[in-house]
VMD Tcl script that builds the backbone (N, CA, C; Angstrom):
set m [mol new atoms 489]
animate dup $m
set s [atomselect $m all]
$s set {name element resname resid chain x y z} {
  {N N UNK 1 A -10.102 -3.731 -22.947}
  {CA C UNK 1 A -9.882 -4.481 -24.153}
  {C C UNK 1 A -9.068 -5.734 -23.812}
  {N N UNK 2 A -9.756 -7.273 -24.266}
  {CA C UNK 2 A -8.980 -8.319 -24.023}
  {C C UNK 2 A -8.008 -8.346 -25.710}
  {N N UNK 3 A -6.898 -8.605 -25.493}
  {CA C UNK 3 A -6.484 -9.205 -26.794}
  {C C UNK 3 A -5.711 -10.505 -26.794}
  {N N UNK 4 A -6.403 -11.745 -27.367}
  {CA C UNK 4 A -5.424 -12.511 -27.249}
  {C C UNK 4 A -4.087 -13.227 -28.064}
  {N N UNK 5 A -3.511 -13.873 -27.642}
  {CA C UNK 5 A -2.623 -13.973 -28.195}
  {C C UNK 5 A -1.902 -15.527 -28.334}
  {N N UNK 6 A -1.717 -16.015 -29.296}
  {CA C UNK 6 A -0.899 -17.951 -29.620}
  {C C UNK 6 A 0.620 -17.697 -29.612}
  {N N UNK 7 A 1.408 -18.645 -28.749}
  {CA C UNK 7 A 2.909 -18.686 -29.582}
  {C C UNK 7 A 2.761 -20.294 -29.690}
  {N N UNK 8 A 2.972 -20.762 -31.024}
  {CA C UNK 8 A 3.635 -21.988 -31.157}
  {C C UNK 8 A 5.439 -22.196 -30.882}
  {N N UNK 9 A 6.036 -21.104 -31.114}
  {CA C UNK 9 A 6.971 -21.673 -30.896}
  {C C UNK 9 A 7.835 -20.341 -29.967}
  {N N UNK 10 A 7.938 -20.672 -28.628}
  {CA C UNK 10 A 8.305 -19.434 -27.832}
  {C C UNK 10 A 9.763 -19.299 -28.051}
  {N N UNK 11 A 9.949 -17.972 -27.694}
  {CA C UNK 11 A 11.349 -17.569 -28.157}
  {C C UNK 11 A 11.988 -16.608 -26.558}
  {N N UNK 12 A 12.489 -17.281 -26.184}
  {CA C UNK 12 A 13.128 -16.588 -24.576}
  {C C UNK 12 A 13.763 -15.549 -24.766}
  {N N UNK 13 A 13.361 -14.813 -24.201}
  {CA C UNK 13 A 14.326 -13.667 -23.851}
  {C C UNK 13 A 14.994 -13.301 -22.547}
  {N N UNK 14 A 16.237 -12.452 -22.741}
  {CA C UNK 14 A 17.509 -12.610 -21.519}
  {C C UNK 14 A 16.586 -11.310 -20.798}
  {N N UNK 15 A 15.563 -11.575 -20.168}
  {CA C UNK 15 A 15.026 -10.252 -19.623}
  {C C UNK 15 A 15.730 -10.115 -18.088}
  {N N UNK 16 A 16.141 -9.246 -17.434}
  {CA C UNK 16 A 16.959 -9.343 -15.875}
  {C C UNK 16 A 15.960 -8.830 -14.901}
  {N N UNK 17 A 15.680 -9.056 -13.745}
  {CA C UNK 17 A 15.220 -8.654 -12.973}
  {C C UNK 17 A 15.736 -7.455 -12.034}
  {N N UNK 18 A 14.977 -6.420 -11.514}
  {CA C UNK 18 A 15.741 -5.199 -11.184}
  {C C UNK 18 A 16.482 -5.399 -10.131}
  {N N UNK 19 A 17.863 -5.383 -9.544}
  {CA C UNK 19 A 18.088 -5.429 -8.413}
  {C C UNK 19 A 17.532 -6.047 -7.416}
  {N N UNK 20 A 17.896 -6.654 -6.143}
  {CA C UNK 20 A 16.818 -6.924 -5.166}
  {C C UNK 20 A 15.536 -7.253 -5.315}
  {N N UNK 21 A 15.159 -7.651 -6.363}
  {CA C UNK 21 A 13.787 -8.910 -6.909}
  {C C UNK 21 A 14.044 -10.120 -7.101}
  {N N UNK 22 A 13.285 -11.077 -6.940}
  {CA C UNK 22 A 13.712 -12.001 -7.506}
  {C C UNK 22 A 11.945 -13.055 -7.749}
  {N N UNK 23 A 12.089 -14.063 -8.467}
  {CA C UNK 23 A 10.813 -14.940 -8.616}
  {C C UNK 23 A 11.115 -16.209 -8.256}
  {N N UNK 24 A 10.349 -16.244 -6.939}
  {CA C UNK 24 A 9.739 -17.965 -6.447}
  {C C UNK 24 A 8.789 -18.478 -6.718}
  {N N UNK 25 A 8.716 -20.160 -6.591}
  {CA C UNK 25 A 7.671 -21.035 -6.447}
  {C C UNK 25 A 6.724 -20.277 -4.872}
  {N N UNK 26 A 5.199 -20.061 -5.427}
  {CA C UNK 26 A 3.916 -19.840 -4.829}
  {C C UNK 26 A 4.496 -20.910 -3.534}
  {N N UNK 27 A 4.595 -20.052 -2.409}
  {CA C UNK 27 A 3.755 -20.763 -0.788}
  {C C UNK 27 A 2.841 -20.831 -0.245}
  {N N UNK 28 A 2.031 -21.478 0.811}
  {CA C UNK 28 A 0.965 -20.803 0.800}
  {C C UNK 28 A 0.660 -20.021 1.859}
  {N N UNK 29 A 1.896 -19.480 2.152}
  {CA C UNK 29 A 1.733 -18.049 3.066}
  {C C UNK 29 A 2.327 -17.305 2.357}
  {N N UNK 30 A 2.364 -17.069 1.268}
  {CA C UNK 30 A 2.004 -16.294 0.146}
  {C C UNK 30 A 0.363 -15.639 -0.318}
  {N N UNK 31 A -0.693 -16.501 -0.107}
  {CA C UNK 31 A -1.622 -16.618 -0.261}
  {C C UNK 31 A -2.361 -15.040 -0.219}
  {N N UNK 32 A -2.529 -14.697 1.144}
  {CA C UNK 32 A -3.211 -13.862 1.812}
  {C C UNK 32 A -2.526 -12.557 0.655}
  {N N UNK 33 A -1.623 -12.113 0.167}
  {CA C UNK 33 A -1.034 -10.902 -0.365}
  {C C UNK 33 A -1.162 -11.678 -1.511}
  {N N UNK 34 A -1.174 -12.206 -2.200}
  {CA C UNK 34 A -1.435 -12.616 -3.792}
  {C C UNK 34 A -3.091 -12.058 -3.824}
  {N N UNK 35 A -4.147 -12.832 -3.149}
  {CA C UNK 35 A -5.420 -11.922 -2.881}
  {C C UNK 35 A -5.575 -10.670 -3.077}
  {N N UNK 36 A -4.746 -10.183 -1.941}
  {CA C UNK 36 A -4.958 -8.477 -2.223}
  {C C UNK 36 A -4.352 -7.977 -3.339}
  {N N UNK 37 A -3.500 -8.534 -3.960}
  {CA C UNK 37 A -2.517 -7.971 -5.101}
  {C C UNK 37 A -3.582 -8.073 -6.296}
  {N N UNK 38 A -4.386 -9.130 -6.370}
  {CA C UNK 38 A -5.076 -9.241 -7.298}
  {C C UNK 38 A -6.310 -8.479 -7.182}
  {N N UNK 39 A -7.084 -8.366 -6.020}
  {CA C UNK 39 A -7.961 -7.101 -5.746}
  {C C UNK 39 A -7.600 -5.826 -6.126}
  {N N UNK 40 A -6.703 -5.342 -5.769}
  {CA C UNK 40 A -6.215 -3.999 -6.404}
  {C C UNK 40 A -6.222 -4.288 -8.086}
  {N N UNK 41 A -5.477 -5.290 -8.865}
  {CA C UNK 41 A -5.538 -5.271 -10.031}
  {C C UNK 41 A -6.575 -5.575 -10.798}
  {N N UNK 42 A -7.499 -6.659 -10.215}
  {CA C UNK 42 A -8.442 -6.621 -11.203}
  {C C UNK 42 A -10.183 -5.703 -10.695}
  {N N UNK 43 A -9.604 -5.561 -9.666}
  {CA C UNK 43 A -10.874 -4.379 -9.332}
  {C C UNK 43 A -12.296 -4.997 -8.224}
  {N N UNK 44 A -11.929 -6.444 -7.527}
  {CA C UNK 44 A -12.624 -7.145 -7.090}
  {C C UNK 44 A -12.028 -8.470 -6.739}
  {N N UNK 45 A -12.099 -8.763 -5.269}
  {CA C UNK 45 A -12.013 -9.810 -4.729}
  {C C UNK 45 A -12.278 -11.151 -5.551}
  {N N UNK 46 A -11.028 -11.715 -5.357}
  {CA C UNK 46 A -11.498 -13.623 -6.294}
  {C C UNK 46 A -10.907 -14.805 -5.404}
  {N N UNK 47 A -10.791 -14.494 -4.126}
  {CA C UNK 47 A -10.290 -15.189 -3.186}
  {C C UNK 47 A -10.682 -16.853 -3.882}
  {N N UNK 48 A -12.117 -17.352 -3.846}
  {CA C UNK 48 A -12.383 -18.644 -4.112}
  {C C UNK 48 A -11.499 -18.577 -5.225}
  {N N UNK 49 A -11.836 -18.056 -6.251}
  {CA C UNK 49 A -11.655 -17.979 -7.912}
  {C C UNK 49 A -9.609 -18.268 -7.445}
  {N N UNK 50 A -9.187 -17.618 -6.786}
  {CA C UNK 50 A -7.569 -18.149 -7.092}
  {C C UNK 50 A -7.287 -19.269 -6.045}
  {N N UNK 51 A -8.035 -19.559 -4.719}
  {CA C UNK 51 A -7.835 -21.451 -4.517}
  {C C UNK 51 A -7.913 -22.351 -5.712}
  {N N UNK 52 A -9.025 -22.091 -6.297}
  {CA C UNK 52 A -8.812 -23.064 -7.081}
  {C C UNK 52 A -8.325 -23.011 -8.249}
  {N N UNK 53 A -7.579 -21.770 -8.828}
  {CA C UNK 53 A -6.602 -21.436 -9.724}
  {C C UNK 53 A -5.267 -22.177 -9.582}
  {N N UNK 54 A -4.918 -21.476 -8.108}
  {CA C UNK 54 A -3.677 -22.230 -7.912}
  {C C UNK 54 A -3.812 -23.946 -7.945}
  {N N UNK 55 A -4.943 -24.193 -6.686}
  {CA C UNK 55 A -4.269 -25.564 -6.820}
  {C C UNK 55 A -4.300 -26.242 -8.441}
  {N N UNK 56 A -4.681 -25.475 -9.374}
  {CA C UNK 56 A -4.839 -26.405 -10.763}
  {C C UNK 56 A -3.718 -26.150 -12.053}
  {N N UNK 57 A -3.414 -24.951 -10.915}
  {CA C UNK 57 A -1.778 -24.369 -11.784}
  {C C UNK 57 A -1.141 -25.476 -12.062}
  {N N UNK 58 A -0.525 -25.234 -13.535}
  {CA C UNK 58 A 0.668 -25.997 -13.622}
  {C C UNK 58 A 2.370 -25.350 -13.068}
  {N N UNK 59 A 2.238 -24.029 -12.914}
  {CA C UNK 59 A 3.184 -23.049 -12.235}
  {C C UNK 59 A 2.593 -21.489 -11.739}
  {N N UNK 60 A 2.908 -21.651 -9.995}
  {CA C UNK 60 A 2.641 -20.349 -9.752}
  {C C UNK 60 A 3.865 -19.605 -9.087}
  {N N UNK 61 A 4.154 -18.777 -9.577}
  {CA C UNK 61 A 5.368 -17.806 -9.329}
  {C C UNK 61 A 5.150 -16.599 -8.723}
  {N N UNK 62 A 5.386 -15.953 -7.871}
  {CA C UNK 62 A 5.753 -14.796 -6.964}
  {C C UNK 62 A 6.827 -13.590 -7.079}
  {N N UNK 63 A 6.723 -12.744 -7.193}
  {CA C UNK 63 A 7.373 -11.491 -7.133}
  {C C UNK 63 A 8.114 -11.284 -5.684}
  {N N UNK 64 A 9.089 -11.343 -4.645}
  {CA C UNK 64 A 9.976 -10.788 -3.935}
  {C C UNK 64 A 10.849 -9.430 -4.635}
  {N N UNK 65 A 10.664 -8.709 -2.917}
  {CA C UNK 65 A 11.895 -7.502 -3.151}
  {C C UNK 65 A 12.712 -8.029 -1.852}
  {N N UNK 66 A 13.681 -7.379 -1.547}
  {CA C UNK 66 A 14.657 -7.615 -1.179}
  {C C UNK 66 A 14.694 -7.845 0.578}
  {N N UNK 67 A 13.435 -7.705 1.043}
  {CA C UNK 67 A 13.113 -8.344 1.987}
  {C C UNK 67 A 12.011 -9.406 2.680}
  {N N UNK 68 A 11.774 -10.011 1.122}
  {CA C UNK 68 A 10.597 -11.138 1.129}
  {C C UNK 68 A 9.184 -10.608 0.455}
  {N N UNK 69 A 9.034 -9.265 0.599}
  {CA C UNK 69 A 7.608 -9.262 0.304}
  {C C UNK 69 A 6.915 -9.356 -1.084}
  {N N UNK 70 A 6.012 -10.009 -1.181}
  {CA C UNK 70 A 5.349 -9.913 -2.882}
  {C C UNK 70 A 4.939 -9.197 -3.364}
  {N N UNK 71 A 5.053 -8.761 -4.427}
  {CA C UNK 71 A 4.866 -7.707 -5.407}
  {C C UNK 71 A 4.245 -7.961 -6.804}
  {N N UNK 72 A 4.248 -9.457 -6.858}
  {CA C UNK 72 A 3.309 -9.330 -7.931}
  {C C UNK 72 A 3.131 -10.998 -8.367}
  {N N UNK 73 A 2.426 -11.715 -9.014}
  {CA C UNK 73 A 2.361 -13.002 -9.290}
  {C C UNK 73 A 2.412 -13.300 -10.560}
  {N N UNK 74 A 2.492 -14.704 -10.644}
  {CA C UNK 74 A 1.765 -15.385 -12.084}
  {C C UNK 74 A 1.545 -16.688 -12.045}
  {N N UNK 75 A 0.873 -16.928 -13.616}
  {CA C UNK 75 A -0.159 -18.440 -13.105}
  {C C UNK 75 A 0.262 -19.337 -14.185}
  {N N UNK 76 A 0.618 -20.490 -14.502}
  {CA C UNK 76 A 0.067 -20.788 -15.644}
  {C C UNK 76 A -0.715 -22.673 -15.833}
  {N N UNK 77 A -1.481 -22.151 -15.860}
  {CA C UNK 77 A -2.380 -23.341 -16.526}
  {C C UNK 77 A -2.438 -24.228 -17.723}
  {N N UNK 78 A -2.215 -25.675 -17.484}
  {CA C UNK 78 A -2.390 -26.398 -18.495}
  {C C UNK 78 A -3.423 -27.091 -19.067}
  {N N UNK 79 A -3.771 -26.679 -20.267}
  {CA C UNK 79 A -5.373 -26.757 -20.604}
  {C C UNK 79 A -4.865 -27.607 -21.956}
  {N N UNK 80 A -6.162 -28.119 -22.757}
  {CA C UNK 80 A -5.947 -29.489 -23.247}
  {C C UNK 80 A -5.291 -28.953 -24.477}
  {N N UNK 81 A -5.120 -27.616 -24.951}
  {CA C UNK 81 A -4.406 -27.395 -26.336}
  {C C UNK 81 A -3.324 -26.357 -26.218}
  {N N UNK 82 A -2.975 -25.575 -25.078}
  {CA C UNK 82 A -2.486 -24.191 -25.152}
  {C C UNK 82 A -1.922 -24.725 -23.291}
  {N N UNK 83 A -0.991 -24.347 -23.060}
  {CA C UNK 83 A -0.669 -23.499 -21.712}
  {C C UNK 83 A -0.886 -22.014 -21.427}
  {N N UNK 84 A -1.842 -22.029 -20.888}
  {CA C UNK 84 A -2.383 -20.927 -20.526}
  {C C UNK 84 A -1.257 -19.677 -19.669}
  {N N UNK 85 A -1.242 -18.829 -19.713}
  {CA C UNK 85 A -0.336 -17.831 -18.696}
  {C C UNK 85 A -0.995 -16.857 -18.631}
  {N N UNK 86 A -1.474 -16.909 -17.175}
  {CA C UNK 86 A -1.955 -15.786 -16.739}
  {C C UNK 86 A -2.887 -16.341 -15.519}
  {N N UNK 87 A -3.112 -15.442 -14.568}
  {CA C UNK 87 A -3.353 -13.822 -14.472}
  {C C UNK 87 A -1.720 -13.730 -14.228}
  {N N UNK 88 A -1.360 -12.348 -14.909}
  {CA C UNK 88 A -0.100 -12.257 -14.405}
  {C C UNK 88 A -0.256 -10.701 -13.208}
  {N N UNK 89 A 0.048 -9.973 -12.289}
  {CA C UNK 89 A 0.190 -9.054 -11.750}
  {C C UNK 89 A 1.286 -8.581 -11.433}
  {N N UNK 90 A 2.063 -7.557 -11.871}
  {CA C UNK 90 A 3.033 -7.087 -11.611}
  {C C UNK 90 A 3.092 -5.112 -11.467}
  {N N UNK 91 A 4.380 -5.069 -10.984}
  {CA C UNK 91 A 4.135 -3.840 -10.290}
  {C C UNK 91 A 4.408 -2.872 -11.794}
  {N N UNK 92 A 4.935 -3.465 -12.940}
  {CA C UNK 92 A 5.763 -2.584 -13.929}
  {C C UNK 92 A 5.923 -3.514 -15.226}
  {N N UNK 93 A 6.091 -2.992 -16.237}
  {CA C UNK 93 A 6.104 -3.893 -17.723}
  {C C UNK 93 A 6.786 -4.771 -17.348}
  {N N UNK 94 A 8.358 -4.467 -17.135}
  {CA C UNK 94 A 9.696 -5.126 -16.516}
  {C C UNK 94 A 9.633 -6.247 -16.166}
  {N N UNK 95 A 8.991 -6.578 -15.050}
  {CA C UNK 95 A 8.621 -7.672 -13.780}
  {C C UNK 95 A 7.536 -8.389 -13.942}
  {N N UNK 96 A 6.502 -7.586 -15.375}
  {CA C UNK 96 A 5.197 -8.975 -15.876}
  {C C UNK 96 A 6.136 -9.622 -16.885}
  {N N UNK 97 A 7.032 -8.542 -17.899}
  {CA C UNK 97 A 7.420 -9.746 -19.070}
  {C C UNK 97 A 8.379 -10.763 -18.210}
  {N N UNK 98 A 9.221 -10.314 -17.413}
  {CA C UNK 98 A 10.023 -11.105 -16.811}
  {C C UNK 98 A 9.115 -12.638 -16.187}
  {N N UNK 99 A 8.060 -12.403 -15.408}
  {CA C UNK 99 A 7.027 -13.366 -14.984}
  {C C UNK 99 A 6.499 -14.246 -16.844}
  {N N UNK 100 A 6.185 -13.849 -17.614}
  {CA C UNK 100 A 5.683 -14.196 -18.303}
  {C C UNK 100 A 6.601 -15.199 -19.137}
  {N N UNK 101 A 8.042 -14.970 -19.252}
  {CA C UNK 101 A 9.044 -15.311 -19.756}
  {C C UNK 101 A 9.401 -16.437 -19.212}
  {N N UNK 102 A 9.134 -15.894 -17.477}
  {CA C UNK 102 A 9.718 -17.604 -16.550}
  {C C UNK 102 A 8.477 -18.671 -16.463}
  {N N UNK 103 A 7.402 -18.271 -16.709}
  {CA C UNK 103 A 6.370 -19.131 -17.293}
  {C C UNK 103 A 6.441 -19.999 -17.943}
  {N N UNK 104 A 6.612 -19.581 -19.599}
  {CA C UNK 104 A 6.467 -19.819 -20.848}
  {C C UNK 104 A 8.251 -21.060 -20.570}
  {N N UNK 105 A 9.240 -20.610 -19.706}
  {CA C UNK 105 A 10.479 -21.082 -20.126}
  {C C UNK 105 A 10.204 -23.047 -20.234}
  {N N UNK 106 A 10.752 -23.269 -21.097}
  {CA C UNK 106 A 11.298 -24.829 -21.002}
  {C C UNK 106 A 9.688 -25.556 -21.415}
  {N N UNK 107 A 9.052 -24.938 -22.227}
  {CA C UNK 107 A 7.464 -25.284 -22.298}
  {C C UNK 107 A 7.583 -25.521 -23.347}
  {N N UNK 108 A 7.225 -26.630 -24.448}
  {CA C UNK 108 A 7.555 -27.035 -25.902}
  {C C UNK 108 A 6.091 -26.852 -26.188}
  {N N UNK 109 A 4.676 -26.747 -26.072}
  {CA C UNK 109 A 3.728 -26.741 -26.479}
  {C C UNK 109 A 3.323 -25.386 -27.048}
  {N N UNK 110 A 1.945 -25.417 -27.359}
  {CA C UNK 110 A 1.309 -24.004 -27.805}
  {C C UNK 110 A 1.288 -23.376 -26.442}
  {N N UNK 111 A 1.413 -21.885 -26.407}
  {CA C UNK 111 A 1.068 -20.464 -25.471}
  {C C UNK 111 A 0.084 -19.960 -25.632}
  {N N UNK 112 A -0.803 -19.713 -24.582}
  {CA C UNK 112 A -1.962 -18.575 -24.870}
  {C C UNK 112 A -1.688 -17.711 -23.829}
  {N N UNK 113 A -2.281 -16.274 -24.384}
  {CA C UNK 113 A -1.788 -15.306 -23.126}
  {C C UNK 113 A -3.300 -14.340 -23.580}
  {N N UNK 114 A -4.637 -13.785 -22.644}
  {CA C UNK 114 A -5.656 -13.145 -22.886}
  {C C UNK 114 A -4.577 -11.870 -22.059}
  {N N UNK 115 A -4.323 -10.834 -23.331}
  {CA C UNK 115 A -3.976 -9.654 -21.892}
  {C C UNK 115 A -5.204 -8.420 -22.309}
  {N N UNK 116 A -4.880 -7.475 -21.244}
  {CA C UNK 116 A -5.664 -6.607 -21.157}
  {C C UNK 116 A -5.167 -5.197 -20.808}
  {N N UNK 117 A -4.025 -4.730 -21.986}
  {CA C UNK 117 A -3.740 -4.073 -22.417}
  {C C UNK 117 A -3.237 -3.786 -23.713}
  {N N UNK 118 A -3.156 -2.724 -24.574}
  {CA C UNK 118 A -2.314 -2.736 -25.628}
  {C C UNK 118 A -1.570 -2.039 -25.681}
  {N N UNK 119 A -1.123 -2.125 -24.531}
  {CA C UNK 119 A 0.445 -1.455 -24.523}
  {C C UNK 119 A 1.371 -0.977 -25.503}
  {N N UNK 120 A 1.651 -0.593 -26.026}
  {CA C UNK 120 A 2.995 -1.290 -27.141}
  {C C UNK 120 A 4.196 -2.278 -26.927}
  {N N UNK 121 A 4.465 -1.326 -25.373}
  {CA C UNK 121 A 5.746 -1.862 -25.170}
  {C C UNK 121 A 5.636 -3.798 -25.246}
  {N N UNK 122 A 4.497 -3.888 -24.350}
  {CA C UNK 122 A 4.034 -5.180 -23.948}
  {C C UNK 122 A 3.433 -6.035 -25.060}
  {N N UNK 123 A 2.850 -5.122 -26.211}
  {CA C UNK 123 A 2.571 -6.188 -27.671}
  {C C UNK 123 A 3.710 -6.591 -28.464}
  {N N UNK 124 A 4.924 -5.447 -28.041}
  {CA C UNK 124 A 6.273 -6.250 -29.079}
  {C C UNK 124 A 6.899 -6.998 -28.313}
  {N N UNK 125 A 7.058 -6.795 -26.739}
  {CA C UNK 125 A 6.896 -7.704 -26.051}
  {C C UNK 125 A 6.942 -9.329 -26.619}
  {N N UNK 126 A 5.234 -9.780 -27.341}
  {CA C UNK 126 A 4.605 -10.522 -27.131}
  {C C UNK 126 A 4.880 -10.655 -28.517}
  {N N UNK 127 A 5.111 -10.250 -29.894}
  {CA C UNK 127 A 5.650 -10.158 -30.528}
  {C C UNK 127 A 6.884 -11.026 -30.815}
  {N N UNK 128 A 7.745 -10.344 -30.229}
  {CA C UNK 128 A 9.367 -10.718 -30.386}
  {C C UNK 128 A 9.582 -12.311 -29.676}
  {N N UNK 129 A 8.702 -12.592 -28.681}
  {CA C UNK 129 A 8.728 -13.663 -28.158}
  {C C UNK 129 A 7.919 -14.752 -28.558}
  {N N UNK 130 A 7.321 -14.618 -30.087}
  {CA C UNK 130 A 6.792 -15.780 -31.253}
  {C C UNK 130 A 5.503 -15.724 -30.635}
  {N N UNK 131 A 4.557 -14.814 -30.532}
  {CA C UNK 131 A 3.107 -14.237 -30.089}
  {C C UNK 131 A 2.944 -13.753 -31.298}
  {N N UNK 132 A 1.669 -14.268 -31.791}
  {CA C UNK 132 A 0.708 -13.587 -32.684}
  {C C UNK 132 A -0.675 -13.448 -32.184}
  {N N UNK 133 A -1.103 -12.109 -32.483}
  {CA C UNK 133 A -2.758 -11.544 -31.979}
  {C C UNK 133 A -3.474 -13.000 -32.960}
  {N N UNK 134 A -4.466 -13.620 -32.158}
  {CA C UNK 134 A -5.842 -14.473 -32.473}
  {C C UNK 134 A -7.319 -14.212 -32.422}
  {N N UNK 135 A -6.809 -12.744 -31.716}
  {CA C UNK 135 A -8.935 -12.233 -31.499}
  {C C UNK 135 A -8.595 -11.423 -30.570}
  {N N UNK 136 A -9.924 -10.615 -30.226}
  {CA C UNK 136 A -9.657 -9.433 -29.832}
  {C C UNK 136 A -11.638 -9.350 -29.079}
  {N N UNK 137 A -11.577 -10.445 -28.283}
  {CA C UNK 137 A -13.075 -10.571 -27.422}
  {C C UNK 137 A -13.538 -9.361 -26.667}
  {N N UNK 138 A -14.603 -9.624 -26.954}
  {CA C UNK 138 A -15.138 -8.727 -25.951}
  {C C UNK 138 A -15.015 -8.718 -24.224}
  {N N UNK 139 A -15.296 -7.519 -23.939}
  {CA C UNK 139 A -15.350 -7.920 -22.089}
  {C C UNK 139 A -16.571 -7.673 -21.948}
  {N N UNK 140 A -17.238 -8.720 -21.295}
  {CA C UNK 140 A -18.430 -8.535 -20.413}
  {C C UNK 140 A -18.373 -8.669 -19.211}
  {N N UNK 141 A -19.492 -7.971 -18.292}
  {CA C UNK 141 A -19.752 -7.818 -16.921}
  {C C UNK 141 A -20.836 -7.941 -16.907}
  {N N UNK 142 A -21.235 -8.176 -15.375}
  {CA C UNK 142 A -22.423 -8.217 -14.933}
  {C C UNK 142 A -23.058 -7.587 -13.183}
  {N N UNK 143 A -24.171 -7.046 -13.470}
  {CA C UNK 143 A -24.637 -6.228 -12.242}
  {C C UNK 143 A -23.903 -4.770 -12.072}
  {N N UNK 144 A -23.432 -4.697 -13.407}
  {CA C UNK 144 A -22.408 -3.045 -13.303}
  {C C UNK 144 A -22.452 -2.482 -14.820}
  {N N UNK 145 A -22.462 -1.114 -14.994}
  {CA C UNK 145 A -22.540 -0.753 -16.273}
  {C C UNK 145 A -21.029 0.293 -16.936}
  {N N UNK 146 A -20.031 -0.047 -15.852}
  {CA C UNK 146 A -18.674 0.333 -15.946}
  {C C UNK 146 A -17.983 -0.605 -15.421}
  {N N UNK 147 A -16.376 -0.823 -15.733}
  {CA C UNK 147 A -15.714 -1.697 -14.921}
  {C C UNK 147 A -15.205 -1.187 -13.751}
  {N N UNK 148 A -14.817 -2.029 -12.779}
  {CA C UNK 148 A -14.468 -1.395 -11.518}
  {C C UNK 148 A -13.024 -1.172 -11.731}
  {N N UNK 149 A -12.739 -0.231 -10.559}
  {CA C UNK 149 A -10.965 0.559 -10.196}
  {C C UNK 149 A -10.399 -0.495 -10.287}
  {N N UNK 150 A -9.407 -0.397 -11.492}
  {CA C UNK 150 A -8.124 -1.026 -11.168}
  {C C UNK 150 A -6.921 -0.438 -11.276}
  {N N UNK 151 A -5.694 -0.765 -11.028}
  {CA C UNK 151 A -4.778 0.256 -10.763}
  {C C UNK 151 A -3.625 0.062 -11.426}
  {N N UNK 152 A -3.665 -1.128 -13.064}
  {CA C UNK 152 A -3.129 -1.268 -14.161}
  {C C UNK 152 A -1.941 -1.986 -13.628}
  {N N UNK 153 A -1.966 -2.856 -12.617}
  {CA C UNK 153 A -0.907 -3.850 -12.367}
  {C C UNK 153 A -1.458 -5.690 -13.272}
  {N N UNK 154 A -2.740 -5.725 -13.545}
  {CA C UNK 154 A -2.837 -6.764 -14.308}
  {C C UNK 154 A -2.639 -6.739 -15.765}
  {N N UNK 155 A -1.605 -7.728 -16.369}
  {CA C UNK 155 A -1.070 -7.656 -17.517}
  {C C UNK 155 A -1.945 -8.801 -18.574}
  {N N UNK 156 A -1.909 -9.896 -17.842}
  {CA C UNK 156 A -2.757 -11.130 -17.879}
  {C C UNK 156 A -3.783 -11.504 -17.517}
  {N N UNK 157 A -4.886 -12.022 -17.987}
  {CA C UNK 157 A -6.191 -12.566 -17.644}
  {C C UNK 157 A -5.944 -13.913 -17.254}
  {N N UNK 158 A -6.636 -14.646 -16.630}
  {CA C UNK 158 A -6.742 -15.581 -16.380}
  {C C UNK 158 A -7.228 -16.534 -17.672}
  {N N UNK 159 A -8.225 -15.603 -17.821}
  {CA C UNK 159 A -8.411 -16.676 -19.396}
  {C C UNK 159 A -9.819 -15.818 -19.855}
  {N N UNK 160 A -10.251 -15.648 -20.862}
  {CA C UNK 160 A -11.250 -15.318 -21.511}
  {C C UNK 160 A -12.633 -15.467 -20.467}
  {N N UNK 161 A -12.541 -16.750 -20.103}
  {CA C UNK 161 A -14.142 -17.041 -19.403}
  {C C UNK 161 A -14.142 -16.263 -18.087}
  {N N UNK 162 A -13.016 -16.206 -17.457}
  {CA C UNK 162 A -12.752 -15.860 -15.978}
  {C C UNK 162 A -12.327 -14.247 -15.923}
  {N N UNK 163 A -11.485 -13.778 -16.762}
  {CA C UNK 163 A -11.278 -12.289 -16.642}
  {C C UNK 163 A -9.778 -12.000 -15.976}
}
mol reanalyze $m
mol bondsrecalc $m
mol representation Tube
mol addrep $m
């Protein structure tokens, strides 16, 4: 289930990061483990599909634990009516709203966020932070009549067209 979601007017929250995490600006020896992070989450390789994500990002952010390694990403795109956020991947609710939060921060425009869960925790989430549901699209696929394994670390879509 995609559901998406508008904030006109975002509302920050003091969310903390757990211990020994922290979120950087995307390197691109980062690259190679953002790939796989996103294979595991969305159930299929998008290697091309995130070159040219990133380079069109307006912010890409990274997940570190306490000895460099990534754990989870986020994207956000500036598109001609909405700043887009997403794909986000994270290991735990915690560490996507936290990603989603450092996104959205210092951004005066409209928010769009396609996620693909309905969590609760993650709709009041989205909620409390001046998100209102706008539609509720369908998912389509193709050449498959189920979706493939994923392992519920993607919080965020990239966007409606892309998945």
């Amino acid at each position: 289930m995609i559901i998406g979601v508008i904030c006109n007017n975002h509302v920050s929250s003091n969310k903390l990061l757990s211990e020994g995490l922290k979120v950087e600006e995307f390197i691109e020896g980062d690259f190679e483990k953002v790939v796989e992070l996103d294979r595991n989450a969305f159930g299929d390789s998008r290697r091309k599909f995130l070159v040219n994500r990133i380079n069109q990002s307006h912010q890409c952010l990274v997940l570190r634990d306490e000895i460099g390694k990534v754990l989870g990403y986020g994207l956000s795109i500036l598109g001609p009516v909405n700043l887009i956020i997403g794909p986000i991947v994270a290991p735990d609710y915690n560490t996507a709203t936290y990603l989603i939060n450092q996104l959205a921060l210092n951004y005066s425009g409209k928010l769009r966020i396609d996620t693909v869960t309905d969590d609760e925790m993650i709709m009041k989430f989205l909620r409390d932070s001046g998100f209102e549901k706008v539609g509720q699209p369908p998912i389509m696929i193709i050449n498959s009549d189920k979706m493939p394994l994923r392992n519920n670390n993607l919080y965020a879509i990239a966007a409606q067209i892309f998945g």
